[in-house]
N, C-alpha and C positions, 0 to 999 in steps of 0.2 A: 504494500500500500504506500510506504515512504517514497516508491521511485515513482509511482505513479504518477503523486501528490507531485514528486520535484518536477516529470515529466510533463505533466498537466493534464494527464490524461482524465483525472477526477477533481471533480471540487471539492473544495476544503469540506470536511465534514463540519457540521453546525460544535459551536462552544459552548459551553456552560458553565457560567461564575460557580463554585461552589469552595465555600469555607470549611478547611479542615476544625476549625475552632469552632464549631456546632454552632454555626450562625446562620441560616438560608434567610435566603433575599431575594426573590427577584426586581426589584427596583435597586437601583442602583443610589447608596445611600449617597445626602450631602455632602460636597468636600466641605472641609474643615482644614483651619490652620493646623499642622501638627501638636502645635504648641497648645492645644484645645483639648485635643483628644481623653480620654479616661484611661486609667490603667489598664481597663480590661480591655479598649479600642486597642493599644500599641500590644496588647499579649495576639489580640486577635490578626493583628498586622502580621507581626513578628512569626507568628507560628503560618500562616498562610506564604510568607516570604519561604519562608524555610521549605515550603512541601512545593512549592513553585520550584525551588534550585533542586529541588531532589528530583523532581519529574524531567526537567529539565536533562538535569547527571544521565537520568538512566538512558532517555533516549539518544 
């Protein structure tokens, strides 16, 4: 599927936002200053960054 995807022979399949920090959303919240955020916004950042570099690593 990866060389297809590079070859173009298929369209991208559809994405979906999802937090590994037990958060679902489909609307996409307000941005906010960082400097705003609550502790538990920056753990939910933080841990979604983190499974982003991981998914990332693998493929």
């Amino acid at each position: 599927m990866i060389n297809s995807i590079k070859n173009g022979d298929q369209p991208l399949p559809p994405v979906t936002q999802v937090s590994i920090a037990e958060t679902t959303s489909i609307e996409q919240p307000p941005l906010k200053d960082k400097s705003m955020w609550s502790d538990q916004e920056k753990r939910v950042q933080k841990i979604d960054r983190l499974a982003i570099i991981s998914i990332i690593s693998i493929i």
